[in-house]
N, C-alpha and C positions, 0 to 999 in steps of 0.2 A: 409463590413464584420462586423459583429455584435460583439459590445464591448469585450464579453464574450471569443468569442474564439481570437482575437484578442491580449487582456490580459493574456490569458492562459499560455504561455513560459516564462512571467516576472513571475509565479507562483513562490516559492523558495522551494525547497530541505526541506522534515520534517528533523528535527532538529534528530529522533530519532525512531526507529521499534515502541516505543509506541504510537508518535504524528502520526504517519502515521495508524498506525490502529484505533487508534480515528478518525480521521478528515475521514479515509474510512469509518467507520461504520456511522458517520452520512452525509454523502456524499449517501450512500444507503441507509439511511433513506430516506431522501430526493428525491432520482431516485426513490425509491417507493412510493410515497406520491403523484407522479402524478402530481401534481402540478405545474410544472416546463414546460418552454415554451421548443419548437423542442431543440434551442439552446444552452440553458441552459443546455439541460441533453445530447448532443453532446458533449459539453464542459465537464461536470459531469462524463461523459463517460470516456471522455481521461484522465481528472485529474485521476479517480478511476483505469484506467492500469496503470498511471504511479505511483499512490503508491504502485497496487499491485505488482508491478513490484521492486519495492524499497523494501518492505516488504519479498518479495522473494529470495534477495539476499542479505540480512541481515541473513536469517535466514541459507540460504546456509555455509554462511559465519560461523556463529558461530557454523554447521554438522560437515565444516572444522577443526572449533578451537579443537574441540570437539575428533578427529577423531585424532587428534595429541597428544592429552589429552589421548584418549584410545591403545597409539600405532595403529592407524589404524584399529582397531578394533570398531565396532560399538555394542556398550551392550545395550542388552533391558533394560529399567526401571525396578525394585522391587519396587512392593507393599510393604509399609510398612507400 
């Protein structure tokens, strides 16, 4: 089994919604860039679901905060 995916589960948890949407944006830099062996971008692959996936229920998370915030009520934004 090749180092990469191997490695992949010692990965560590982003610290943060912003480290994890950086390190995805250039994660998909890089799966577009072609560049990258089968392996690499198999592995690329899974790191990039599991931050979308961290990303996703962070933001869930703060609909929630939000939604307690509005009385259960969800307000559209104003332009201001």
């Amino acid at each position: 089994m090749p180092k990469a995916l191997a490695s992949s589960p010692l990965v560590k948890p982003p610290s943060s919604y912003e480290s994890a949407l950086e390190e995805l944006e250039q994660l998909v830099a890089r799966l577009e860039s072609g560049d990258m062996p089968l392996e690499q971008l198999l592995s690329g692959y899974q790191r990039g679901a599991e931050l979308l996936k961290f990303c996703r229920a962070k933001l869930e998370a703060i609909e929630g905060q939000v939604k307690v915030l509005d009385a259960g009520v969800m307000k559209p934004w104003a332009a201001e």
